[in-house]
ZAZAFI-642689 format. One record per atom (N, C-alpha, C): residue in one letter; x, y, z. Coordinates in steps of 0.001 Angstrom, whole numbers, padded with zeros to 6 digits, always signed. Layout:
N
AXYZ
...
//
This chain:
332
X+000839-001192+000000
X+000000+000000+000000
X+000874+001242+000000
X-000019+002359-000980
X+001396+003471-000771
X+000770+004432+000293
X+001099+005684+000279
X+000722+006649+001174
X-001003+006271+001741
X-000822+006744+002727
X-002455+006464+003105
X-003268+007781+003502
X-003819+008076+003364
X-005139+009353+003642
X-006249+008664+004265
X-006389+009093+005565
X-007084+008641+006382
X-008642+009589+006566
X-009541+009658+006265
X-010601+009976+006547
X-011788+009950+007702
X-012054+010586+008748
X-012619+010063+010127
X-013709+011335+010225
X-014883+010452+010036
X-016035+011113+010698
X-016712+010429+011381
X-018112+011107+011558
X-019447+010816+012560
X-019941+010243+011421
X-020220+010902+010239
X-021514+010635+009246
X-020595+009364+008089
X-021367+008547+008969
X-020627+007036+008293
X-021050+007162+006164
X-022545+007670+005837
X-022066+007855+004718
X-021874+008776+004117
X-021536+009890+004409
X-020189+010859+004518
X-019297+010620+003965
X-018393+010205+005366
X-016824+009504+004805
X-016940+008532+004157
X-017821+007226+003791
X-017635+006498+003173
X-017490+006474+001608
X-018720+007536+000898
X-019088+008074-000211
X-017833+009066-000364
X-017254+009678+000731
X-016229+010914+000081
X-015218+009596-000070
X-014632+009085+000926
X-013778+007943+000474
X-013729+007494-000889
X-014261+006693-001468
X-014919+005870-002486
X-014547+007286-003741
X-014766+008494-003392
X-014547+009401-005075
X-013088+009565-004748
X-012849+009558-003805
X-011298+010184-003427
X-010406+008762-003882
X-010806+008004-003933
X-009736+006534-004421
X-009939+006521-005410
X-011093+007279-006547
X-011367+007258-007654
X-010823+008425-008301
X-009961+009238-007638
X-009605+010553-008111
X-008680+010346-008596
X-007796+010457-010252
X-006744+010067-010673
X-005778+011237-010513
X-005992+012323-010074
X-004748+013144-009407
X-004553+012733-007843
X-005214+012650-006881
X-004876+012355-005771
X-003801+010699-005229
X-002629+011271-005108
X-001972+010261-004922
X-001719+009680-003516
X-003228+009194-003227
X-003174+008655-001549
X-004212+007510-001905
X-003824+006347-000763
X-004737+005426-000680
X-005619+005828-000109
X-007423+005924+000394
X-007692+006346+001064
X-008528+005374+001607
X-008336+005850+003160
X-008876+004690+003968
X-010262+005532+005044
X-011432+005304+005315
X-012609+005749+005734
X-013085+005221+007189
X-013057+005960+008465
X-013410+005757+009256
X-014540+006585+010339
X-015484+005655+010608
X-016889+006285+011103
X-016401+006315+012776
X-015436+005777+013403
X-015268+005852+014829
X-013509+006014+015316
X-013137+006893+015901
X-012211+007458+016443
X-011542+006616+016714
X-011697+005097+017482
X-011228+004456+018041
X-010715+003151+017154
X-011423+003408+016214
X-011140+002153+014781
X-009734+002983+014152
X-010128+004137+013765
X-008739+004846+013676
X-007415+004799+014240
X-008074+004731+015708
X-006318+004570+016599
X-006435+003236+016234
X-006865+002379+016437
X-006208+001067+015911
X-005812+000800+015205
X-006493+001112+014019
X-005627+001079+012554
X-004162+001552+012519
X-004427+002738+012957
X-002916+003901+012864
X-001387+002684+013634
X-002063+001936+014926
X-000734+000965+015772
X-000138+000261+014813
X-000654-000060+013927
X+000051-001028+012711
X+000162-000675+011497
X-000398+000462+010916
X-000295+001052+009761
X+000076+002943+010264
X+000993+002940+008775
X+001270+004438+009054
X+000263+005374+008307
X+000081+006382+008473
X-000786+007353+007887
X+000159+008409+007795
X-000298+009013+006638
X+000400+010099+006028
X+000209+011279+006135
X-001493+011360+005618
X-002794+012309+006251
X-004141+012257+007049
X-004295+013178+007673
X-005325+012736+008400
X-006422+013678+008152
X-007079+013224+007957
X-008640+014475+007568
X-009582+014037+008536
X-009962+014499+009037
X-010515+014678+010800
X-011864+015332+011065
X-012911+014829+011341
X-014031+016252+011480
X-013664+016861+013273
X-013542+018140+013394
X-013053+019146+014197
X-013493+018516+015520
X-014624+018000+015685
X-015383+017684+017111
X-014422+016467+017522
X-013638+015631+016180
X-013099+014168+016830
X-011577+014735+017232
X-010736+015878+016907
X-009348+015901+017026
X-008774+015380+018313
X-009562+016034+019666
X-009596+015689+020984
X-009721+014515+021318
X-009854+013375+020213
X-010408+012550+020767
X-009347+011410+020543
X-008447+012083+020072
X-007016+010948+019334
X-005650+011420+020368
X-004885+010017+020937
X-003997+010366+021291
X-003138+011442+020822
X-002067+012166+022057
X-001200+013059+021957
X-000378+012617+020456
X+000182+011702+020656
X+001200+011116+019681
X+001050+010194+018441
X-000239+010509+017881
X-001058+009671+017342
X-000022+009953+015862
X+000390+008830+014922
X+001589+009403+014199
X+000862+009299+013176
X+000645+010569+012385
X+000567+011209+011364
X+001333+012789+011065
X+001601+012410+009590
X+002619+013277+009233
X+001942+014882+009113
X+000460+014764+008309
X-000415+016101+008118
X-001491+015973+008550
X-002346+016389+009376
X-003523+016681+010348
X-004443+017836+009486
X-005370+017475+008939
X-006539+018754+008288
X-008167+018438+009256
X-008634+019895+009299
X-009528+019598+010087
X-010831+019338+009277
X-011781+018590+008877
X-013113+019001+008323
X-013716+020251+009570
X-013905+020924+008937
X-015136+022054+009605
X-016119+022349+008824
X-017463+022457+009747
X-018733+022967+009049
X-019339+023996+008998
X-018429+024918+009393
X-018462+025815+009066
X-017207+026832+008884
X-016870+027510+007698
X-015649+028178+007594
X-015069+029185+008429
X-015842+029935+009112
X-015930+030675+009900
X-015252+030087+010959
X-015177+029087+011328
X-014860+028600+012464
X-013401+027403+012207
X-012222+027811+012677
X-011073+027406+012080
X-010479+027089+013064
X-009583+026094+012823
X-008546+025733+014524
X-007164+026406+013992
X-006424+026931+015242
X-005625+027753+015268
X-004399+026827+014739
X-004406+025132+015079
X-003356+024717+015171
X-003080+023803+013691
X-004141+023616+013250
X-004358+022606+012061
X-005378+023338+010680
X-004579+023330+009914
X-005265+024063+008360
X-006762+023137+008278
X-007421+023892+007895
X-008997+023822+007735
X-009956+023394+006447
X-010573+021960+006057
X-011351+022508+004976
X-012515+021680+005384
X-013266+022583+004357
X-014741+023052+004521
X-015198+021523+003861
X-016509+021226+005375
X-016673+019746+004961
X-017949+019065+003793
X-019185+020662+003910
X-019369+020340+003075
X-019440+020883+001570
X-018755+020673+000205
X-018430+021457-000890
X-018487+020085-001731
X-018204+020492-002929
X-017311+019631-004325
X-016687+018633-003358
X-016696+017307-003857
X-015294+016578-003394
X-014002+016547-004054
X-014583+017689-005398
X-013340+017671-006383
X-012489+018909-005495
X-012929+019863-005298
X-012518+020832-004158
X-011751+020371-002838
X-012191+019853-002369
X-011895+018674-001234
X-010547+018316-001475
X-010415+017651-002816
X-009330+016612-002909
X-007901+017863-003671
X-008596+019134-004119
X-007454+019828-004286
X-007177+020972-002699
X-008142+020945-002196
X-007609+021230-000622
X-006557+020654-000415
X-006963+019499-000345
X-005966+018421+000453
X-004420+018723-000499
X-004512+018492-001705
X-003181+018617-002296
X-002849+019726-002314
X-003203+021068-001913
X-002831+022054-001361
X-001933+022636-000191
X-002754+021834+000350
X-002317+022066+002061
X-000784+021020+002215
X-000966+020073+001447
X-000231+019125+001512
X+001299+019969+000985
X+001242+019980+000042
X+002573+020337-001421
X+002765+022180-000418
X+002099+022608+001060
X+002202+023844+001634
X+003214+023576+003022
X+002958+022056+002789
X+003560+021622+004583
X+004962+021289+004228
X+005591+020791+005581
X+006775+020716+005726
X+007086+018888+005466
X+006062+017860+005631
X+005743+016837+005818
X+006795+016009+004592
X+007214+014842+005054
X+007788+014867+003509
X+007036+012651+003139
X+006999+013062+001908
X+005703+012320+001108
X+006628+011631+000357
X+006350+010226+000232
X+007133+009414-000990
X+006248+008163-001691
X+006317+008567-002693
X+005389+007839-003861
X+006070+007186-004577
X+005518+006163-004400
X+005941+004972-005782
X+006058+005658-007145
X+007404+005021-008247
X+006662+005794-009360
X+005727+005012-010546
X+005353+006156-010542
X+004039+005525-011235
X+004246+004752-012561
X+005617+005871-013177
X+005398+005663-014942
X+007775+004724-014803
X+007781+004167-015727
X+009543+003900-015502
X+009706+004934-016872
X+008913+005732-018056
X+009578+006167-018902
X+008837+007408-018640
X+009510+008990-019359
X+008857+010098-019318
X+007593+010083-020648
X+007071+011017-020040
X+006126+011492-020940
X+006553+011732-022215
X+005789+011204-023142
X+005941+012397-024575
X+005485+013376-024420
X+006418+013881-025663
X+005796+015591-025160
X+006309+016075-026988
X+004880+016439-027246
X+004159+016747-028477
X+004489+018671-028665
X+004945+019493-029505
X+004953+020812-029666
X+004104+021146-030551
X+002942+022147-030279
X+002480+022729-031784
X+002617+023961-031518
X+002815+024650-032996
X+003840+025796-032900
X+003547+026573-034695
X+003407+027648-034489
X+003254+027956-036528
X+003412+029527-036541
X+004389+030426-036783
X+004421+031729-036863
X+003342+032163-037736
X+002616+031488-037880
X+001320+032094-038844
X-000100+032375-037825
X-000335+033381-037657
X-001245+033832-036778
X-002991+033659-037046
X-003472+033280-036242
X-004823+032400-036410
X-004994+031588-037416
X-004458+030463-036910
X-004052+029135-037929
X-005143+028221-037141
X-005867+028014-036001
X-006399+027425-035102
X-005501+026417-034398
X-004379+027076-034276
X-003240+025919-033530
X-004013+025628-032314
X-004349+027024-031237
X-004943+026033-030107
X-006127+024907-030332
X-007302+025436-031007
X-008552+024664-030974
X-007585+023544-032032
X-006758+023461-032692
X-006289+021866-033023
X-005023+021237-031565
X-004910+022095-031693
X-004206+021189-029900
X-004758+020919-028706
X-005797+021673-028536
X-006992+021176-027665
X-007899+019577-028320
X-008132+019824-029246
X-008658+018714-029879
X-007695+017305-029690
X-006402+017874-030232
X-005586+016591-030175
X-005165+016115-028826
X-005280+017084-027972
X-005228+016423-026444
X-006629+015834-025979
X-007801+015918-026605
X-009063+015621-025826
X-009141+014144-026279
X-008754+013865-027792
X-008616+013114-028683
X-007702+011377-027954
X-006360+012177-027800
X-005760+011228-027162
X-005836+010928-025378
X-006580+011799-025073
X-006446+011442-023561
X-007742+010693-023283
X-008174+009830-024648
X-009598+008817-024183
X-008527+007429-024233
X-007769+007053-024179
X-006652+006265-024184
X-005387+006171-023243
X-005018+007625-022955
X-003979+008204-022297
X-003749+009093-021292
X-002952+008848-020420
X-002858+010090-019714
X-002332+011434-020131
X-003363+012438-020393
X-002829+013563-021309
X-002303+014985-020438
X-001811+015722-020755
X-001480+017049-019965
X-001336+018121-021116
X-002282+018978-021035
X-002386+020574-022315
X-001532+021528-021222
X-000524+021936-021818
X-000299+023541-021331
X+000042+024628-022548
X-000570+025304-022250
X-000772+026551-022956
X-000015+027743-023043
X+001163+028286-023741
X+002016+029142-023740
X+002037+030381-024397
X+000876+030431-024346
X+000562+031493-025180
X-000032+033372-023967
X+000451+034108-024547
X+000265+035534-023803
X-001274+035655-023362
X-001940+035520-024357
X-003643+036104-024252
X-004395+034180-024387
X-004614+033789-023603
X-005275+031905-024102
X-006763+032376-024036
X-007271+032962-023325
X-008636+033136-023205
X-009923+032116-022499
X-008883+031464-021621
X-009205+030324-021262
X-010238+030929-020295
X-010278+031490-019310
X-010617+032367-018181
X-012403+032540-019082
X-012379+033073-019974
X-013945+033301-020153
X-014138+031895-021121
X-013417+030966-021615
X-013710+029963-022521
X-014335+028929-021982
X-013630+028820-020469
X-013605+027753-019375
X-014352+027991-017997
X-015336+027484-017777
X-016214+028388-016077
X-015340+027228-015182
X-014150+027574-015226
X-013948+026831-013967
X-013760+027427-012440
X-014201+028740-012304
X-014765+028950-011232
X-013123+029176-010721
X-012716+029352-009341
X-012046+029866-008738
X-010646+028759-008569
X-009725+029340-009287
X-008929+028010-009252
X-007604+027649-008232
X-007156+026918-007749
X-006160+026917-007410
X-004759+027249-007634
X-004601+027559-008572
X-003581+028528-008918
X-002985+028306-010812
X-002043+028939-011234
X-001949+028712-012683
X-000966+028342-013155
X-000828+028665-014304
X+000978+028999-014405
X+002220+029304-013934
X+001819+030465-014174
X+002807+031301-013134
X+003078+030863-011691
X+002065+031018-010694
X+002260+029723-009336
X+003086+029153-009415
X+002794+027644-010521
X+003795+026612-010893
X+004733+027516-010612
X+004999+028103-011725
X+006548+028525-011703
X+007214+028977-010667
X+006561+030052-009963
X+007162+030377-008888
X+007234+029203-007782
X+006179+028828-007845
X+006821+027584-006756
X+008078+026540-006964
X+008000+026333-008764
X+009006+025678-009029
X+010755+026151-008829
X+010842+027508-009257
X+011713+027893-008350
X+012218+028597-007369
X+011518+028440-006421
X+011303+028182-004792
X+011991+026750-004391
X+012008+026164-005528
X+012802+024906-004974
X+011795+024167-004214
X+010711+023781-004378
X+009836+023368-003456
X+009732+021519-003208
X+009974+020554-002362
X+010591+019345-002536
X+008805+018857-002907
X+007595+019619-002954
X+006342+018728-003040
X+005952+019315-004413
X+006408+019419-005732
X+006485+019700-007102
X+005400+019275-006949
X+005366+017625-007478
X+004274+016630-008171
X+002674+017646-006695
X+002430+017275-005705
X+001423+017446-005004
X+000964+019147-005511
X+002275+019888-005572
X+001443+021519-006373
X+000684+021407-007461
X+001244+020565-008547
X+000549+020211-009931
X-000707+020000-009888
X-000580+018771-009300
X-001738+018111-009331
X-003141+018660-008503
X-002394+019693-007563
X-003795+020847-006995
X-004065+021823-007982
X-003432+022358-009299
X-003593+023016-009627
X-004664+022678-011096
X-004792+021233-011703
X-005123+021211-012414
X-006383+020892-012744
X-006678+021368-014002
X-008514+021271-014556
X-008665+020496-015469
X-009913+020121-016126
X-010351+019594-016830
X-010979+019920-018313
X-010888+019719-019335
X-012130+019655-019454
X-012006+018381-020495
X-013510+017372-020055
X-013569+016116-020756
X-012388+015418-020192
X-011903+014537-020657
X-010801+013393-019856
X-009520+013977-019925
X-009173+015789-020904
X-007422+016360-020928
X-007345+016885-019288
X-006577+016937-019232
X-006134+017838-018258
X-005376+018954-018700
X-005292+020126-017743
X-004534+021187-017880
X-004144+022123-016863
X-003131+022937-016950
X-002819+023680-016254
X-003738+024977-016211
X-004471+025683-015576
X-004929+027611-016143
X-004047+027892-016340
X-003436+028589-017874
X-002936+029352-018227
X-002281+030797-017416
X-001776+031478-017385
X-001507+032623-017026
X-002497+033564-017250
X-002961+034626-016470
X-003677+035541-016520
X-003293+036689-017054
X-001875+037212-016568
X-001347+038082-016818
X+000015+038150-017089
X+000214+037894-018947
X+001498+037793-019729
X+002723+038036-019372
X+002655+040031-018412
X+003637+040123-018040
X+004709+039057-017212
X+003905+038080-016401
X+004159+037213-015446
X+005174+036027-016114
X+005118+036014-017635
X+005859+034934-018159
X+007088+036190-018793
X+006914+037061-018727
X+008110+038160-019439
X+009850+037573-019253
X+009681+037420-017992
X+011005+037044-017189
X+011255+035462-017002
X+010478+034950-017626
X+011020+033539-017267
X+011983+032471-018639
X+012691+032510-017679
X+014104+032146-018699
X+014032+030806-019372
X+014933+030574-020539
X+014925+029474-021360
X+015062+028134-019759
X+016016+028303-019098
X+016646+027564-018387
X+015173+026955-017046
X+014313+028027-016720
X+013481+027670-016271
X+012274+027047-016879
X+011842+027225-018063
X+010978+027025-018870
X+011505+024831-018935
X+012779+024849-019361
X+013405+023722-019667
X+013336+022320-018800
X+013159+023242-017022
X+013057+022756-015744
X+012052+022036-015642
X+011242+023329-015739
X+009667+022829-015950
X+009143+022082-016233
X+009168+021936-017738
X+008713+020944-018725
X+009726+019228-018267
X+010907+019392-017680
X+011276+018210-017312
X+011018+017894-016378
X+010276+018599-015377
X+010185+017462-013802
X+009017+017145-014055
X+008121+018075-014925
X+006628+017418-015517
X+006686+016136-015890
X+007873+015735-016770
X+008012+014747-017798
X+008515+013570-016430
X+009101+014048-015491
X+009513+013042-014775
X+009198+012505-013239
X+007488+013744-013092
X+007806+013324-011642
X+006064+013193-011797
X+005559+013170-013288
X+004235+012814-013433
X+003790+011341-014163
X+002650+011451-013944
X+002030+009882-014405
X+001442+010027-016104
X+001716+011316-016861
X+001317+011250-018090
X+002315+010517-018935
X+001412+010112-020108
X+002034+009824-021066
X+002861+010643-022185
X+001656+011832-022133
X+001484+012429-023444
X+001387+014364-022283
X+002659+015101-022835
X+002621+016170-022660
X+002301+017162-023585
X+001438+018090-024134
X+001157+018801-025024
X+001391+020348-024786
X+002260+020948-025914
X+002776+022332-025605
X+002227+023079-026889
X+001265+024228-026395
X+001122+024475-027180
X+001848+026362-027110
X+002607+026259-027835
X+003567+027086-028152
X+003409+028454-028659
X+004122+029525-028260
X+004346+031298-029069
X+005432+031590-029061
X+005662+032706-029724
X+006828+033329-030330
X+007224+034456-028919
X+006198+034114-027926
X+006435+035183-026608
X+007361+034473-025942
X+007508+033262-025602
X+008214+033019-024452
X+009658+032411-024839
X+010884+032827-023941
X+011914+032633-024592
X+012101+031520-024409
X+012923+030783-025090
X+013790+029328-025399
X+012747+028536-026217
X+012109+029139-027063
X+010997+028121-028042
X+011948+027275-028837
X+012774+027755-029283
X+013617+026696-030209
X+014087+025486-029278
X+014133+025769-027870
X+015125+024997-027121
X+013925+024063-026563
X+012705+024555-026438
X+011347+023464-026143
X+011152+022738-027239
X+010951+023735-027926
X+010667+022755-029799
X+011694+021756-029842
X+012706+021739-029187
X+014258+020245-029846
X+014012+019481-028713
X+012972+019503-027765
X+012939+019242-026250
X+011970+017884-027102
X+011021+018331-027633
X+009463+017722-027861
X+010128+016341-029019
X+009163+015392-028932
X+009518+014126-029560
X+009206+013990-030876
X+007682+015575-030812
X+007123+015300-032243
X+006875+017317-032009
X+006845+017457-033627
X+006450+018808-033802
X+005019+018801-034872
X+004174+019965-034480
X+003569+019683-035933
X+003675+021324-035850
X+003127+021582-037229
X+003662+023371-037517
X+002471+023570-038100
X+001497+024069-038482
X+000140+024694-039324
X+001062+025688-040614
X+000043+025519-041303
X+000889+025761-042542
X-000618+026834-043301
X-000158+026788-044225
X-001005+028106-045359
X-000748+027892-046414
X-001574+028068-047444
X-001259+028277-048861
X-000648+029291-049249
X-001143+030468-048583
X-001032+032041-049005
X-000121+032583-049545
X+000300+033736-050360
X+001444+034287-050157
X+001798+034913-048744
X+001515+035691-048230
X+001698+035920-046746
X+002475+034824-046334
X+001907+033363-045945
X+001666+032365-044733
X+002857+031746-045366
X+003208+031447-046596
X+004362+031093-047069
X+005696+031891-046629
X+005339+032875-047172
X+006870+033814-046606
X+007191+033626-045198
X+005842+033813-044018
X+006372+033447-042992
X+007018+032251-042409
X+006435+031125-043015
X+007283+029666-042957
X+008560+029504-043481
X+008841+030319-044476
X+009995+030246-045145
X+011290+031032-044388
X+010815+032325-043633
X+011499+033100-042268
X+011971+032244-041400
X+010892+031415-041253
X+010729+030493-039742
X+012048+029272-040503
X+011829+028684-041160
X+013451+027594-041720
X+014065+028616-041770
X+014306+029298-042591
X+015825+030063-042049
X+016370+030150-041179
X+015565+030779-040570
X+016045+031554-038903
X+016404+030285-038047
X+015904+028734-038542
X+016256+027411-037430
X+017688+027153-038550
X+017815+027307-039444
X+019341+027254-040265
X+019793+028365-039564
X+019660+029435-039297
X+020756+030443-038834
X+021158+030441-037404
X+020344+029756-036683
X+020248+029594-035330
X+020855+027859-035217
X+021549+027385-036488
X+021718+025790-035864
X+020685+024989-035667
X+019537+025001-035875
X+018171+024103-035176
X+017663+023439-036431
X+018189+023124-037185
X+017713+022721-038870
X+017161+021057-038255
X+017548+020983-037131
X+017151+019204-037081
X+015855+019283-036382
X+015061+020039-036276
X+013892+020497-035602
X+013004+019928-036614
X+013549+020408-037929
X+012016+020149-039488
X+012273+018561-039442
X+013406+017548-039175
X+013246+016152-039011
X+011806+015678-038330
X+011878+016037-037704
X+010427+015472-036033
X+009538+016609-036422
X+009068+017056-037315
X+008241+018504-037576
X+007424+018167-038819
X+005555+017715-038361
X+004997+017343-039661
X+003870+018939-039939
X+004397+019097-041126
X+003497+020312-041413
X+001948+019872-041860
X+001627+020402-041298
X+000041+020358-041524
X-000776+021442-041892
X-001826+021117-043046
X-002810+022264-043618
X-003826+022233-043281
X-004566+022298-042013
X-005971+022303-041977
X-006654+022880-043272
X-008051+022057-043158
X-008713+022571-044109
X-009760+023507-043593
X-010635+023823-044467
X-011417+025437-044403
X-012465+025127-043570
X-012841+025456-042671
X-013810+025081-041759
X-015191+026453-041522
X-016523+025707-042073
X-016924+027244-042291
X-017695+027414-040478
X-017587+026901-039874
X-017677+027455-038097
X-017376+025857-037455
X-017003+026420-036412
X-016338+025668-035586
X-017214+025912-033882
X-017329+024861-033084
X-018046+025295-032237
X-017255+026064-031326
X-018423+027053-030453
X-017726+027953-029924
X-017305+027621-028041
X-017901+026187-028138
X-017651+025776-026835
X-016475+024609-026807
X-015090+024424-026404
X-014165+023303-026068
X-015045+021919-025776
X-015933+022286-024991
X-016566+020704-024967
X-016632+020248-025914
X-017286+020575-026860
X-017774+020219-028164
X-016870+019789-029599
X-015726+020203-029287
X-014767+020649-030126
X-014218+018680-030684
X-014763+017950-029794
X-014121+016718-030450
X-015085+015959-031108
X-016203+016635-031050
X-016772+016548-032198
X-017422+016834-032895
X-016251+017731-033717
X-016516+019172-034862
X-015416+018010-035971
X-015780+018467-037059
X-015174+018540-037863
X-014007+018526-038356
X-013074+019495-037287
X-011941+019409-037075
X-011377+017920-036771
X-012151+017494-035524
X-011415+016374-034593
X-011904+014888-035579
X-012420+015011-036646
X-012279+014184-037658
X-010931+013787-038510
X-010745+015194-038986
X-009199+015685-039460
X-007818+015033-038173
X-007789+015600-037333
X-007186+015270-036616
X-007149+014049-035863
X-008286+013205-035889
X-008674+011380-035809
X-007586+010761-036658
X-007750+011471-037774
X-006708+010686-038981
X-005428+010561-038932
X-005010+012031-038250
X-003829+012912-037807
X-002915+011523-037119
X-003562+011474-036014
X-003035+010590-034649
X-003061+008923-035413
X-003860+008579-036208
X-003904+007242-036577
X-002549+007092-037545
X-002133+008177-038049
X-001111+008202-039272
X+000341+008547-038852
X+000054+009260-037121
X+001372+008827-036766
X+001629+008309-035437
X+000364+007121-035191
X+000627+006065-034568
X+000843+006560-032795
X+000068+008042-032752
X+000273+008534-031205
X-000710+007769-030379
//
């Protein structure tokens, strides 16, 4: 058994039902174990270790001094009402809320956590990328992550200045974004994997990071951190399949683009859309990066006369037909 998350209330189906989604939660990396009486708990705990303890507030008093657990959270029922000594969440909400509490509070403590690993190889990690401006690179990289993550464990992050995710997406108040990551990432923080995984959303079976809110926030972040990033993702997560979807804003793109296993580039007929592709090889010949167009399949979407205006929907539009074919032809 790996880490254990211990659950202890009064309302036997309560904890039992929160139990039961929480072992079903594929970000939460705890076993979780459900207890209706205080005293079944201390017993358990003499022979098994616990990692976390999620507690409703009335039982804390009711567990030995030395009762060994590493993180102590209180359920309370009301927010208003908080213990001075032990971080607090609200017992009744979302259990999806719940379970990014917990990986909150957790990846906040001093406690230190060790997980089996999940995966022995890193993630792939897919780049789409096209100096040609409204090409539908995101809504085709959204697609191709919704696409493959009915198979896979998928991860979308979004690198782009303006994503528009914020009014695209009602996901309501989030645990933190991008930027966070980053800063937490260098903060040096030893609970990486537990920040991630509080931070991320859904929609349909992809996962993702929220984007950045505010561009300036990625201004300063260096090739060398960007590089970090994307590798402890690749190595301290359970995906298969990492998806970047790429701009000309953030520095070290050439150095992510030689990072990624596969490239695809959106392309144009145009005169315009040509010249700019033709800039874009140069500039990877003048810069040394010519081995980038090896792993780099250009692709022409075709003319799409509307596209839906909701992401849910988007896998199955028209597009995600095109792109069905996409993934079958290169065997992702």
């Amino acid at each position: 058994m790996g880490q254990v998350l211990a659950i202890c209330d009064y309302e036997r189906q309560y904890v039992f039902r929160l139990a039961e989604f929480l072992n079903g939660h594929k970000l939460l990396p705890f076993e979780v174990m459900a207890f209706d009486d205080p005293c079944k708990l201390v017993a358990y705990g003499k022979s098994n270790r616990v990692a976390v303890l999620l507690i409703d507030e009335t039982m804390i008093t009711q567990l030995p001094e030395q009762f060994p657990v590493q993180q102590t959270i209180s359920l309370v029922s009301d927010q208003g009402v908080q213990s001075d000594e032990y971080p607090s969440i609200l017992k009744y909400q979302s259990a999806v809320v719940i379970a990014k509490c917990i990986l909150e509070i957790c990846s906040s403590g001093q406690a230190d956590y060790v997980f089996s690993e999940l995966r022995t190889q890193k993630a792939r990690l897919i780049g789409v990328y096209s100096p040609i401006n409204r090409c539908l690179k995101t809504s085709f990289s959204i697609v191709l992550g919704q696409l493959l993550a009915k198979k896979k464990r998928c991860l979308y992050i979004n690198l782009e200045p303006y994503s528009g995710f914020s009014q695209l997406l009602d996901y309501g108040a989030t645990h933190g974004n991008l930027s966070q990551l980053l800063f937490y990432l260098e903060n040096h923080s030893k609970h990486f994997q537990l920040k991630m995984k509080s931070m991320i959303e859904q929609f349909g079976n992809l996962d993702y990071i929220p984007p950045t809110e505010n561009f300036l926030d990625l201004q300063d972040v260096t090739t060398q951190t960007w590089l970090e990033l994307i590798e402890t993702m690749r190595s301290q997560s359970e995906y298969e399949i990492i998806i970047l979807d790429l701009s000309d804003y953030i520095h070290g793109l050439f150095e992510l683009l030689s990072k990624c296993n596969h490239v695809y580039t959106i392309v144009r007929k145009d005169g315009m859309s040509l010249a700019k592709i033709d800039q874009y090889e140069k500039m990877l010949a003048f810069t040394n990066q010519s081995a980038l167009l090896e792993k780099t399949k250009k692709i022409q979407l075709p003319i799409y006369k509307q596209l839906p205006k909701k992401i849910s929907e988007l896998p199955y539009s028209e597009l995600a037909l095109y792109v069905n074919r996409l993934i079958e032809e290169d065997c992702l």
